[in-house]
ZAMARGU-4260 file (C-alpha; in steps of 0.2 Angstrom, whole numbers, plus 5000, padded with zeros to 4 digits):
<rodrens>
0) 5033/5245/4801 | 5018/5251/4811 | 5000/5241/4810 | 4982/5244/4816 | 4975/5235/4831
5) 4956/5231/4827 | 4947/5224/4841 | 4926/5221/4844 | 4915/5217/4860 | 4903/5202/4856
10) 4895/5185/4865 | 4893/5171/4860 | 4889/5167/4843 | 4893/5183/4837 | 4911/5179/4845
15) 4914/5165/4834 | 4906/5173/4818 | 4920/5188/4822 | 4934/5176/4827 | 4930/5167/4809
20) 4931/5184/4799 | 4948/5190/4809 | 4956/5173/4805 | 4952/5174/4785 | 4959/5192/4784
25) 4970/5196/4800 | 4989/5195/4802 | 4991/5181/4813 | 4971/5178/4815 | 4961/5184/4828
30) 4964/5185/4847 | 4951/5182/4862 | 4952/5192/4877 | 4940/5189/4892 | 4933/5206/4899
35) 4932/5206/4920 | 4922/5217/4929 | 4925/5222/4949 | 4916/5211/4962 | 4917/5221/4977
40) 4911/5210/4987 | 4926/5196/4986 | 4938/5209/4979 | 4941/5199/4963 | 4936/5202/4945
45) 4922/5191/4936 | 4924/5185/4917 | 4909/5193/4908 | 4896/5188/4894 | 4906/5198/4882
50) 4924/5194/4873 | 4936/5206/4866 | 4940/5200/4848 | 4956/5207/4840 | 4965/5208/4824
55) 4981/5217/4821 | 4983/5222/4800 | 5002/5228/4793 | 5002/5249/4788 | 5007/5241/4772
60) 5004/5240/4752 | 4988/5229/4753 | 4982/5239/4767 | 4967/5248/4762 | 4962/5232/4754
65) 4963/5221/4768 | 4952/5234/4781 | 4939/5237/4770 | 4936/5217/4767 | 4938/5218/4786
70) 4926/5232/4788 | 4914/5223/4775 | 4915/5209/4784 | 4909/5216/4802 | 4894/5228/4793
75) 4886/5210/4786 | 4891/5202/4803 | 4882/5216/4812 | 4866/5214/4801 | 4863/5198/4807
80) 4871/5199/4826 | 4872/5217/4839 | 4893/5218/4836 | 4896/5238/4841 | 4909/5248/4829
85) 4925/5243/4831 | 4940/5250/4842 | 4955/5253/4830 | 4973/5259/4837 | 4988/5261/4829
90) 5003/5252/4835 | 5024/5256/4832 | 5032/5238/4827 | 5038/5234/4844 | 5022/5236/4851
95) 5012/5226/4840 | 5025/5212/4843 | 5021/5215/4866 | 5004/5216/4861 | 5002/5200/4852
100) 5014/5190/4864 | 5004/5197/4877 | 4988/5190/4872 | 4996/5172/4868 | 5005/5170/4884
105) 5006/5152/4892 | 4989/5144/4898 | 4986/5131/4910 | 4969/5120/4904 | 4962/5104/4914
110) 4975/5096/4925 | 4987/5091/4914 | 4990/5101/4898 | 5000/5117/4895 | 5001/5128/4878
115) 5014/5138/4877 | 5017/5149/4863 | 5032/5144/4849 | 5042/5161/4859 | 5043/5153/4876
120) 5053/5142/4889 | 5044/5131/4899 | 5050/5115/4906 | 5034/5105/4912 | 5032/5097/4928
125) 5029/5077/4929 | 5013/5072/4921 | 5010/5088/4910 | 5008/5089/4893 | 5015/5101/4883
130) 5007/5110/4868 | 5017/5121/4857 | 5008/5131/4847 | 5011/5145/4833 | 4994/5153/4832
135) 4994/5157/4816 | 4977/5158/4805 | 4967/5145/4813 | 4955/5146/4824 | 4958/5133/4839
140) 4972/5141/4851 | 4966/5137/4869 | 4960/5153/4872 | 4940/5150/4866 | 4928/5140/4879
145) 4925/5126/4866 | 4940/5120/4863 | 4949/5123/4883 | 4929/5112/4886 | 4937/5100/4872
150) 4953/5099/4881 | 4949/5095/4897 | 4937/5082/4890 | 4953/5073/4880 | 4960/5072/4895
155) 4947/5064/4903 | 4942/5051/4889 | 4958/5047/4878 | 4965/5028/4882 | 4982/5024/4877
160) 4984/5018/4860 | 4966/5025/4854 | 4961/5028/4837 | 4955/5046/4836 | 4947/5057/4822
165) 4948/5076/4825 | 4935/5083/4813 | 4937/5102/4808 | 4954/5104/4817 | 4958/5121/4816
170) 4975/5125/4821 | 4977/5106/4826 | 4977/5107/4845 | 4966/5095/4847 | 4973/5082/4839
175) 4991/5085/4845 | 4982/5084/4862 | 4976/5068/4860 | 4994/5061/4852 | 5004/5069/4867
180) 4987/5061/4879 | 4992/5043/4872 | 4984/5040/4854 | 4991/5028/4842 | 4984/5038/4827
185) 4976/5051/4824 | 4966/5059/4807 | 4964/5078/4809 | 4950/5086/4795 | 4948/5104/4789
190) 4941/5107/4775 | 4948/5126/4776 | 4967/5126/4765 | 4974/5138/4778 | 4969/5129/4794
195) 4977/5113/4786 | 4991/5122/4783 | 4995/5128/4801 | 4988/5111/4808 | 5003/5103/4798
200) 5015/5116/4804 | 5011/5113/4821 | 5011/5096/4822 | 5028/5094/4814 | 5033/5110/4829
205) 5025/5097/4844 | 5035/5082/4833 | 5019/5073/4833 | 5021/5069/4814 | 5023/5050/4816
210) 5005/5047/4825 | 4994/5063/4818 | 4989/5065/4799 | 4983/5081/4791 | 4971/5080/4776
215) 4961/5094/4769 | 4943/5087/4767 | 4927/5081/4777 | 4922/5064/4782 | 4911/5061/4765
220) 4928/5064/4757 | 4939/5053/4765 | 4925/5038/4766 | 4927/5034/4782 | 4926/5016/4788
225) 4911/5009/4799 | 4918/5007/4817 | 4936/5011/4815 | 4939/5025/4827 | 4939/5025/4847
230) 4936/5044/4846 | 4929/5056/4838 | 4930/5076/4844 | 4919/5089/4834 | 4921/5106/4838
235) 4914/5115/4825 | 4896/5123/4826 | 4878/5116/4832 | 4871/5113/4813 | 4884/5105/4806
240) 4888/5093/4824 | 4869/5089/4819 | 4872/5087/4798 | 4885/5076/4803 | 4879/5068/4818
245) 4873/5051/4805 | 4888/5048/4797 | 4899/5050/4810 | 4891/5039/4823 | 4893/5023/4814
250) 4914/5028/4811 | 4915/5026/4833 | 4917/5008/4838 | 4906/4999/4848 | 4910/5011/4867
255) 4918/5023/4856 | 4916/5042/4863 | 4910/5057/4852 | 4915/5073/4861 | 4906/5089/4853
260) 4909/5106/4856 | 4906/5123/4851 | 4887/5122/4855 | 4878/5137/4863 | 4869/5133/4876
265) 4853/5138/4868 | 4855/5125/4853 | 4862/5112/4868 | 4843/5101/4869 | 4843/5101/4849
270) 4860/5094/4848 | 4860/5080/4861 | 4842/5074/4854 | 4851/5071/4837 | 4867/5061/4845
275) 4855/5052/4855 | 4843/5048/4839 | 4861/5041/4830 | 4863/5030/4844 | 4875/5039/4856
280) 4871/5038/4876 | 4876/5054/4883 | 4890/5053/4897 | 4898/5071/4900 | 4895/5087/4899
285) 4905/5102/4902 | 4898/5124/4901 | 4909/5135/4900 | 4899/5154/4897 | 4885/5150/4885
290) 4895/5136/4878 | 4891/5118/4881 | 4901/5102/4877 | 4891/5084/4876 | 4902/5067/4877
295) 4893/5054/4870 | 4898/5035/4869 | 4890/5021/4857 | 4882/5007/4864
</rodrens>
């Protein structure tokens, strides 16, 4: 079977907004490549404002329906952000299979945690954490600022035997994260049918099944009980951390710590007013690009 490689230069928000359309309609979702450009003075490369987003689709019967949703999809993006045309290539079987290990190869984030993709060996030195990870159709594989920024902050806040609410979870990494980090339970949110899906699939794959639980919904759905959870992490986008930002900060218990992430930096002032009118102090922060992460704690 042969299959087309789609891929798109865009920053920042327009990123996301083309990561969000490649995970709905690509095989395998979407893949994030930084670019590098030459710096001559230190003889090294330097990441750039701009990401390379790809897709790959199967050369088969639904073909022509999937690309034009796909090419639907990028002419209303690009009405509303500067996304250029894309690049497409056509790619034999055993290429698309490099080409999509290739882009999902082993990735070191912090100082302690590893993902390694489902196809690999790795045996992890002491202290490591190790993060299995098929990155099927969620978004949430390591490879994006917000949720390596998410990471390293887990690693830096979650205490053994925390209660921890991961709130838009994506492909789950985060809350497999903070099980392997020393959590004692963990409730991982989506309200997207697919992403919970893949979070269940991945969590059974890290055999983190006893302490994480996968439920399609938000936290108005579920109800959540007032000062039950030692953590909450958020990485979703600046307007719903805000829309949310009231009834989650009563969930934390009292020194509880929020950690939210996918912020651009230019919405960074608007958010952390909101935590802080919610009743969050603000104790971290971590950029990455234009993308900014705040860690708040209550009381």
């Amino acid at each position: 079977m042969k299959w087309l490689e789609i891929s798109v230069q865009a920053d920042g928000e327009a990123a996301e907004a083309v990561c969000e359309l490649f995970n709905r309609y690509g095989q395998g979702g979407a893949v994030i490549e930084e670019m590098l450009a030459p710096d001559d003075e230190a003889s090294t490369y330097l990441p750039q404002p701009l990401v390379q987003v790809k897709t790959f689709l199967p050369l088969k019967d639904d073909f022509e329906t999937q690309r034009q949703r796909l090419e639907e999809g990028l002419w209303h993006l690009g009405q509303l952000y500067p996304i250029p045309p894309p690049q497409v290539r056509e790619l034999a079987d055993e290429d698309w299979a490099e080409a999509w290990r290739r882009c999902h190869g082993l990735q070191r984030v912090g100082e302690r945690t590893v993902i390694v993709p489902t196809w690999q060996e790795y045996s992890p030195r002491e202290g490591e954490i190790v993060l299995r990870l098929d990155p099927g159709m969620a978004f949430g594989t390591g490879s994006h600022p917000t949720t390596r920024m998410c990471l390293v902050a887990l690693e830096r806040v979650v205490a053994s035997g925390a209660r921890v609410l991961d709130v838009g979870t994506g492909s789950g990494i985060l809350a497999i994260a903070a099980a392997k980090l020393g959590a004692s339970e963990v409730l991982a949110l989506d309200i997207d049918p697919v992403a919970v899906r893949v979070a269940q699939e991945n969590v059974h794959l890290n055999e983190v099944g006893s302490i994480v639980t996968v439920r399609q919904g938000s936290p108005e759905t579920w109800n959540l009980k007032p000062k039950a959870w030692d953590l909450i992490v958020i990485n979703i986008l600046a307007q719903a951390i805000m829309d949310l930002a009231e009834s989650l900060a009563p969930c934390l218990a009292p020194h509880g710590t929020l950690v939210a992430s996918g912020i651009l930096d230019l919405h960074e002032a608007a958010v952390a007013a909101r935590l802080e009118a919610v009743g969050l102090r603000l104790i971290d922060r971590l950029q990455e690009k234009d993308w900014v992460t705040l860690v708040g704690m209550r009381g």
